[in-house]
VEXDREN-2710 file (C-alpha; in Angstrom, 1 decimal):
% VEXDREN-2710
k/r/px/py/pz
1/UNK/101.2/99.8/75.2
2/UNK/101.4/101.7/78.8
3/UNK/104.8/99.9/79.3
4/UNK/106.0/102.5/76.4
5/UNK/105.1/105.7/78.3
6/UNK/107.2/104.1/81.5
7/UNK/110.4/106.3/82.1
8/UNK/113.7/106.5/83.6
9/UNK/111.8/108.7/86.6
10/UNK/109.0/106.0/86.5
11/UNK/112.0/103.8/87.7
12/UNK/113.1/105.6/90.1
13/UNK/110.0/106.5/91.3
14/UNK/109.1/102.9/92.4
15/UNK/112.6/102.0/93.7
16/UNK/112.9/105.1/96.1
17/UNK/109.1/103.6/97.1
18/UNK/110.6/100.1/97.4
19/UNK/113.4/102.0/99.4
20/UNK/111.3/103.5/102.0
21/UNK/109.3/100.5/102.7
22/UNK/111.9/98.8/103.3
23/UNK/112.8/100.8/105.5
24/UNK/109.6/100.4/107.7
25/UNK/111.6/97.1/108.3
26/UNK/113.2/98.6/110.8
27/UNK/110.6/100.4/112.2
28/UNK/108.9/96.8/112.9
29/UNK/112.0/95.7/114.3
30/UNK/112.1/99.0/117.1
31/UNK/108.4/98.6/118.1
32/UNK/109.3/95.0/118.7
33/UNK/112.1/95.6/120.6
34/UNK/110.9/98.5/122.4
35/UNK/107.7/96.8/123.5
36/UNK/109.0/92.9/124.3
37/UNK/111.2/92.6/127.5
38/UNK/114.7/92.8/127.4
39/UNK/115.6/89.5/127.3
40/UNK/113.9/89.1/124.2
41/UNK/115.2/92.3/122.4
42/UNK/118.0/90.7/120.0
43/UNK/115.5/87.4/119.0
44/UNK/113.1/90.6/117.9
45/UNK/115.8/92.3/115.6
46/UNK/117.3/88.6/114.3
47/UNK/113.9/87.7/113.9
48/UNK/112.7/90.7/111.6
49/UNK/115.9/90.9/109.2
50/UNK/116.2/86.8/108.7
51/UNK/111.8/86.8/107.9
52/UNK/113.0/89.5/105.2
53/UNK/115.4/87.8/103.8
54/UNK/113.0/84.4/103.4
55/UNK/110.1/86.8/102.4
56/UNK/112.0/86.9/99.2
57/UNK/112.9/83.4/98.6
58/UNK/109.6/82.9/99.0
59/UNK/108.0/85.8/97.4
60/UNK/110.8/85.5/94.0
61/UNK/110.3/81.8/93.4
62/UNK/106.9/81.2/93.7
63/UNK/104.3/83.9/95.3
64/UNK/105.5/86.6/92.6
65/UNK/104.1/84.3/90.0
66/UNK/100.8/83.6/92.1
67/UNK/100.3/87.3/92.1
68/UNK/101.0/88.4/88.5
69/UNK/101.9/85.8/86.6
70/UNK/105.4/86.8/86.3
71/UNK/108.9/85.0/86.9
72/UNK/112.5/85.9/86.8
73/UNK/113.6/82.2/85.4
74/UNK/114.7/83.9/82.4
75/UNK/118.9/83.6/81.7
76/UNK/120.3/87.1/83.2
77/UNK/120.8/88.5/80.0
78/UNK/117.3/89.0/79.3
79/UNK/116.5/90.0/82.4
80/UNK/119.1/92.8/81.9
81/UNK/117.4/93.6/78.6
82/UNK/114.0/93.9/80.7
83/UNK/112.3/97.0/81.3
84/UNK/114.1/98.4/84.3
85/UNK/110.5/98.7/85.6
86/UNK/109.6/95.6/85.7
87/UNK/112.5/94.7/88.0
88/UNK/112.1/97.2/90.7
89/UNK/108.1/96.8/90.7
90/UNK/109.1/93.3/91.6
91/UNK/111.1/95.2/94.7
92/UNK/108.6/97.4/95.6
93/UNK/105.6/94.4/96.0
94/UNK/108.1/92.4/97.6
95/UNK/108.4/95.0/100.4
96/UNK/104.6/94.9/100.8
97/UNK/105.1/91.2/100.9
98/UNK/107.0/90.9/103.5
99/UNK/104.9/93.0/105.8
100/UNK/103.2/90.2/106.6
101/UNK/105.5/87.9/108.8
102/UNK/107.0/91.6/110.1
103/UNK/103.2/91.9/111.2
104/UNK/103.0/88.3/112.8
105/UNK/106.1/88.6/114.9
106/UNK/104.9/91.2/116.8
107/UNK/101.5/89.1/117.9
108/UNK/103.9/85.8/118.5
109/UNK/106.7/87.6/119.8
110/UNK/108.6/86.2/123.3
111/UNK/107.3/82.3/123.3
112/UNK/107.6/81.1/119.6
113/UNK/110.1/79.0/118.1
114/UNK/112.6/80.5/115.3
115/UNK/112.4/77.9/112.4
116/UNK/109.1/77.3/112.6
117/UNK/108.3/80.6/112.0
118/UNK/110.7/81.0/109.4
119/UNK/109.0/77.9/107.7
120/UNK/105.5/79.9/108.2
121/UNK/106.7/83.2/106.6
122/UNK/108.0/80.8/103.6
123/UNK/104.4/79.4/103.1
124/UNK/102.3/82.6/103.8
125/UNK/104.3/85.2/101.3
126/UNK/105.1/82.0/99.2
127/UNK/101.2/80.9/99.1
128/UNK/98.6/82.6/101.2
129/UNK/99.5/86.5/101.1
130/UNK/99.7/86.2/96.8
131/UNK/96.4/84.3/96.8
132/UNK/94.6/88.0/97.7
133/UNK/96.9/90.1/96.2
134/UNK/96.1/88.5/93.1
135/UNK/92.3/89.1/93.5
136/UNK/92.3/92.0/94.7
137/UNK/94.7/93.4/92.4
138/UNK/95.6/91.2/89.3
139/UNK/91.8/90.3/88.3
140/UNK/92.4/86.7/89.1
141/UNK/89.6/84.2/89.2
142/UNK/87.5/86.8/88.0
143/UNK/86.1/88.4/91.4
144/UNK/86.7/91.6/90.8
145/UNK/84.8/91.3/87.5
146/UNK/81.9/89.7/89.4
147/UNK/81.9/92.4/92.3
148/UNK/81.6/95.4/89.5
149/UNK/78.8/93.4/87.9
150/UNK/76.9/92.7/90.5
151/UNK/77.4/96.5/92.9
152/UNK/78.4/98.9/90.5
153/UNK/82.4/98.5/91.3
154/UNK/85.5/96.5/92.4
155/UNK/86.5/96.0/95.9
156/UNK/89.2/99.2/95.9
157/UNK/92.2/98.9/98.1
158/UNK/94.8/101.4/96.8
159/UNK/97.9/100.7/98.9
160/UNK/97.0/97.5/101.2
161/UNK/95.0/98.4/104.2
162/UNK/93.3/94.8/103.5
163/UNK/95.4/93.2/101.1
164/UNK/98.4/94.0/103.4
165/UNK/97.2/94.5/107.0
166/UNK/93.9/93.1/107.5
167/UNK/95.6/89.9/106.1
168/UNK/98.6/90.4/108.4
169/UNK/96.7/91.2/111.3
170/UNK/94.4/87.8/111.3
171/UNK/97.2/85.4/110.4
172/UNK/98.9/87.1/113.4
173/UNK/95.5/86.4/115.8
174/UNK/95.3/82.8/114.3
175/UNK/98.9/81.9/115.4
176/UNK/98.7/83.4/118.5
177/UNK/95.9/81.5/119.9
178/UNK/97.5/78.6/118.6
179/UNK/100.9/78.9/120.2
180/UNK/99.0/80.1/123.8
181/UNK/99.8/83.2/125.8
182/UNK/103.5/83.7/127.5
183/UNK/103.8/81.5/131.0
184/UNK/103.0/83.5/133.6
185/UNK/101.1/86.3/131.6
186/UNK/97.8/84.7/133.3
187/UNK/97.4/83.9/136.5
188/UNK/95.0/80.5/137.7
189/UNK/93.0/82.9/139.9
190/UNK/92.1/85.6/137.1
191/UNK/94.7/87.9/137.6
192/UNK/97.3/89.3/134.7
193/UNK/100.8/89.7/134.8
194/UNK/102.0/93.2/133.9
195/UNK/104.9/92.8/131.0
196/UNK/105.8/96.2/130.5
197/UNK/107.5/97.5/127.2
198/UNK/111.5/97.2/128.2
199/UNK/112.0/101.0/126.1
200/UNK/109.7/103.0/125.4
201/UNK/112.0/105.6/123.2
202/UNK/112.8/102.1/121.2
203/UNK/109.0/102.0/120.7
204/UNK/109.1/105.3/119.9
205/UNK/111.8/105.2/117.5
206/UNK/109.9/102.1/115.4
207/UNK/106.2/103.8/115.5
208/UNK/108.1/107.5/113.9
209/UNK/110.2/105.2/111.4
210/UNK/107.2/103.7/110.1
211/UNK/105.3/106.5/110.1
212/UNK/107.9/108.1/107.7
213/UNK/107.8/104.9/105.8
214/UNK/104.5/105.1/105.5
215/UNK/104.1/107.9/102.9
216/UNK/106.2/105.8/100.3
217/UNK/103.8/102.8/101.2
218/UNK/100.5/104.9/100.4
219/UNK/102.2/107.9/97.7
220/UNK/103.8/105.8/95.7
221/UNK/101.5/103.0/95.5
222/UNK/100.3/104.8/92.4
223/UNK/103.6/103.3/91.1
224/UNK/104.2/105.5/88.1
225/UNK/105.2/109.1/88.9
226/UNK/102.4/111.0/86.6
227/UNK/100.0/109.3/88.4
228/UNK/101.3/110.9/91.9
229/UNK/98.7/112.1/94.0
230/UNK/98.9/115.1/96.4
231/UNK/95.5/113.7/98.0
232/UNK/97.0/110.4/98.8
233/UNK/99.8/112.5/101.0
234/UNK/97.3/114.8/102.7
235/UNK/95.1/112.2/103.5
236/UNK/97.9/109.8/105.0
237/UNK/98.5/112.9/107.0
238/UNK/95.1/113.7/108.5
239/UNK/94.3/110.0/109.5
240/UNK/97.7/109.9/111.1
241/UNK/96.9/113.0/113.2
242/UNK/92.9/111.2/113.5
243/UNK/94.9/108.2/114.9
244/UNK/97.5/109.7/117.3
245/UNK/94.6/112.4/118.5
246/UNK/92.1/109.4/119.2
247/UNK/94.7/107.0/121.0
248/UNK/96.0/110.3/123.1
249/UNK/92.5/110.8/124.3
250/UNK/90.9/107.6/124.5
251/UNK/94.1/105.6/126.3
252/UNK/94.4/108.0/128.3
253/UNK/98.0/109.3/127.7
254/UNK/99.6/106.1/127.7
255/UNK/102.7/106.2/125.7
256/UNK/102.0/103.0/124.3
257/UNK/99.0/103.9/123.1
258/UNK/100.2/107.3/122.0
259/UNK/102.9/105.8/119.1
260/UNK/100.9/103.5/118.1
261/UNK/97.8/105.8/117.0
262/UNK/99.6/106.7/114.3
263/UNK/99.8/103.6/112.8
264/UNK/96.4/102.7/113.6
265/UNK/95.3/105.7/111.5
266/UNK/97.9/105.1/108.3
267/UNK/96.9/101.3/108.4
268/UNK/93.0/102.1/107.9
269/UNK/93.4/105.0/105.4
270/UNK/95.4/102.6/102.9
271/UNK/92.6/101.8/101.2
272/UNK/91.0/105.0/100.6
273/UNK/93.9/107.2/100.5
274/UNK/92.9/108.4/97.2
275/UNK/89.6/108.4/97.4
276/UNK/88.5/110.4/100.3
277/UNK/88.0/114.1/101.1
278/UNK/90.8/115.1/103.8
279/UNK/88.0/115.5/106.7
280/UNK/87.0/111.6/105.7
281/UNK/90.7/110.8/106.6
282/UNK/90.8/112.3/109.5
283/UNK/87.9/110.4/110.6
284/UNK/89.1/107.0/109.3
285/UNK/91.9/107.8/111.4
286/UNK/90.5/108.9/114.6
287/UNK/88.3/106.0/114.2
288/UNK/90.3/103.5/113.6
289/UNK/92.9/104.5/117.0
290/UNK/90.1/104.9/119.3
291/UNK/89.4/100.6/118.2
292/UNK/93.4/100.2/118.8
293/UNK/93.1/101.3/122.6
294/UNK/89.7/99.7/123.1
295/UNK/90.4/96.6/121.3
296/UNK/94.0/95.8/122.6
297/UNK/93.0/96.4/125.9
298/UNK/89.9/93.7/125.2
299/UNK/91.8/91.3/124.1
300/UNK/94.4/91.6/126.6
301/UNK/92.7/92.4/129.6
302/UNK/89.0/90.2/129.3
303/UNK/89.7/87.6/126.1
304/UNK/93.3/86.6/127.6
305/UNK/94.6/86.9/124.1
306/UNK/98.4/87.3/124.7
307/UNK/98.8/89.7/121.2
308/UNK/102.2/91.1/122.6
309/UNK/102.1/94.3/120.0
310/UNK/97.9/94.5/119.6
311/UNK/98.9/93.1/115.8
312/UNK/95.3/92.0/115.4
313/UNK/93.6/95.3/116.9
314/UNK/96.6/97.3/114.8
315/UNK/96.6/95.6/111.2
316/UNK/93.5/93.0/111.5
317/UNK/91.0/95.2/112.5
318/UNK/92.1/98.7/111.7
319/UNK/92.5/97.4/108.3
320/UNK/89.3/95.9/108.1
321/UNK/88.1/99.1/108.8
322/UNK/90.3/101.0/106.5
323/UNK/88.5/98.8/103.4
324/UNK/85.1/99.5/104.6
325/UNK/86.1/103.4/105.6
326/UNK/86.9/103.5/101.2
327/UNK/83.1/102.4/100.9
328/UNK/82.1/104.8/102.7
329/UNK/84.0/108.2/102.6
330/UNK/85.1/107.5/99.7
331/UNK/81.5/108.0/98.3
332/UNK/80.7/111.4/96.8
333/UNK/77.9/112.1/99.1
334/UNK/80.8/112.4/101.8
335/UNK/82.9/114.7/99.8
336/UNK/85.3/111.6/98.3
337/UNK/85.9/111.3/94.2
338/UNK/83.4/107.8/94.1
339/UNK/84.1/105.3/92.2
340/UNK/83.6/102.8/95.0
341/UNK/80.6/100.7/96.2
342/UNK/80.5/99.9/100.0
343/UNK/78.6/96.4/98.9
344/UNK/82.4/95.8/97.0
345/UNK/84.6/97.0/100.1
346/UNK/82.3/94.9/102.6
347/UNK/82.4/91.5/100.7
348/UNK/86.0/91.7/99.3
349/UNK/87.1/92.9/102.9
350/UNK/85.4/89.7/104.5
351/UNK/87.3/87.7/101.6
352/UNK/90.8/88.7/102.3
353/UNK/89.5/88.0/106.3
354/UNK/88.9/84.5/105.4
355/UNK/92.0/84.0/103.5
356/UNK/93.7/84.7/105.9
357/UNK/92.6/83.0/108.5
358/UNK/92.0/79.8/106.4
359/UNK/95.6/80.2/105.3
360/UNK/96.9/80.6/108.6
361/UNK/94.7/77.6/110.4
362/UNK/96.4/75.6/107.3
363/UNK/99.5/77.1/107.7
364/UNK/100.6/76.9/111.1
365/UNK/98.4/74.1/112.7
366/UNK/100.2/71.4/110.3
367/UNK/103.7/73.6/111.8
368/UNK/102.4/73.0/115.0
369/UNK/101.5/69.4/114.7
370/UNK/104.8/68.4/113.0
371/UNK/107.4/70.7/115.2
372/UNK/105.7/72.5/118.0
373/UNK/105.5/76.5/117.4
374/UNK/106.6/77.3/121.2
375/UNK/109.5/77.5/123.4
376/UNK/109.8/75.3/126.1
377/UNK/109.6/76.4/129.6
378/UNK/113.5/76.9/129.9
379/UNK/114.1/78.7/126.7
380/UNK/111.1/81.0/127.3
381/UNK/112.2/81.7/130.9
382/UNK/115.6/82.4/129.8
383/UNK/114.5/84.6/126.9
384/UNK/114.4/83.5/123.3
385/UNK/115.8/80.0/121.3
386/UNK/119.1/82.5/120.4
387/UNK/122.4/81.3/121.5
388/UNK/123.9/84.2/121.7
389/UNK/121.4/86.1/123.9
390/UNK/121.2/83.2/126.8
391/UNK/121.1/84.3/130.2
392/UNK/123.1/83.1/132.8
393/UNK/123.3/84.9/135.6
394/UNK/120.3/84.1/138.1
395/UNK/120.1/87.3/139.3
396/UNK/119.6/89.3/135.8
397/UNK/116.9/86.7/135.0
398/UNK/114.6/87.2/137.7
399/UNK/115.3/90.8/137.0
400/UNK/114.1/90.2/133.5
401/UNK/111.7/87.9/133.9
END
């Protein structure tokens, strides 16, 4: 019966939603680019745009109908005659969908063969990624159902901060232990090689389109327009500010740091966005950029984890956080509207962890065992497995390199 109240602004709603995110695709693209070295700047854009385009292969044939149980196999006259709805809510997960491998590249970015990760962002939005999104938001295997009976509530993730990121973020950590850290990033006798972002207004220019991206991802997850929440909006604000005020202070002024606060903040309040009190917001978000800084510079600096964009740190962690920050401000006692249990958020945030990470192990150790995931030496010291962006001049390379 709810499919009667849907209207022709419901419609649009949704699609200007699926429109926005979409648009964070090139925001991933710019903080890529900005960050990796120069050499490696056109593999980053290629990279981000063809992983779209095989997110929804992937995502219309088979993880769509992992998900929700729906499929477009029908002849194209009924699918004209189907709700218009329908159609661009298919448009509008999609773009959440495809987050994922956007996410990964940054972590593999600079050492990992193209088709190979094209084949991985097939099976993870095809398999893995609609595995979650289907138990945390499409009731399937009954989970959800178990988690209310047992602590009161669901596990409550309102617009992905561990359907979407958390889930990102560890596949990303998983392949990029697997594939190994750049040659010449760390040194026999302990030391590390400094790979400094090749533009920092590139960087700049990703981290401020998703940011503006980010209010369609968290608004209009409510996906129907009378359901619009001017909470969601104020809260996506305040943890942004929490994030960027956090990674200011705490990194010190790095401009690295500095853009990617933001994000760091919007990835954690996903969850709670409307749920929390604006004060809980801001400190999900100053929270969750202080554990960017300290985190990325962890795993850089003493692990040797060679996550070129902090993608674990960013999406893995933050988001973690983000769907155990809903358990917790989002409780009454802390000024949020309740209707969460922190019991829920803790277990069903640990679940999407393991999916992930199971999925990924699965995912691209057999990739790695059948083709390799890395460049060779010569491809990685020219810069990327692109024809087009090969480097022959000796002099530019050592310049780059």
């Amino acid at each position: 019966m709810e499919s009667l109240k849907i209207t022709s602004a419901d419609v649009l709603f949704v699609l200007l939603g699926a429109i926005m995110i979409l648009a964070m695709h090139a925001g991933f693209a710019f903080l890529e680019l900005g960050t990796v070295r120069k050499k490696n700047q056109v593999n980053a854009l290629v990279k981000i745009m063809v992983d779209f385009a095989v997110s929804t292969i992937a995502y219309f044939f088979i993880g769509y109908g992992i998900a929700y149980g729906v499929n477009f196999f029908a002849g194209a006259e009924t699918l004209a005659q189907k709700n218009g709805y329908d159609l661009v809510k298919f448009f509008f997960l999609l773009t959440f969908a495809a987050a994922i491998p956007a996410i990964v590249s940054g972590g593999i970015a600079e050492r990992a063969k193209f088709n190979p990760q094209l084949a991985a962002t097939f099976l993870l939005v095809g398999f893995v990624y609609p595995f979650f999104e289907g138990i945390a938001w499409n009731q399937a295997f009954g989970i959800q159902a178990w988690l209310k009976a047992s602590f009161g509530e669901e596990f409550h993730d309102f617009a992905g901060s561990v359907v979407v990121h958390a889930v990102g973020g560890w596949v990303g950590l998983v392949a990029v232990v697997l594939l190994g850290a750049r040659r010449g990033r760390y040194n026999k006798d302990g030391g590390i090689s400094a790979h400094p972002p090749s533009s920092i207004p590139f960087l700049a220019l990703g981290a401020w389109i998703l940011t503006v991206g980010w209010f369609g991802f968290n608004v209009m997850s409510a996906q129907m327009l009378d359901k619009i929440s001017g909470l969601v909006a104020l809260n996506s604000l305040m943890a942004m500010v929490g994030g960027t005020l956090a990674a200011f202070i705490v990194g010190r002024n790095d401009p690295g740091f500095v853009h990617n606060g933001p994000l760091a903040g919007l990835v954690a309040v996903c969850a709670g966005s409307d749920l929390m009190h604006p004060l809980g917001a801001l400190m999900t978000g100053a929270v969750a950029g202080a554990l960017f800084v300290y985190l990325f510079t962890l795993t850089q600096n003493r692990w040797k984890i060679d996550d070129v964009l902090g993608v674990w740190p960013l999406h893995g962690l933050c988001g973690a956080w983000g769907g155990i920050a809903a358990g917790i401000f989002g409780m009454k006692a802390l000024g949020g509207l309740g209707g969460v249990a922190f019991m829920s958020q803790l277990l069903g945030t640990l679940m999407g962890i393991a999916v992930a990470v199971i999925g990924s192990f699965i995912v691209y150790g057999t990739l790695k065992k059948l083709f390799g995931l890395r460049l060779d030496a010569e491809e990685e010291y020219n810069g990327a497995d692109l024809s087009v962006h090969k480097i022959t001049s000796t002099a530019e390379r050592e310049t780059l390199w």
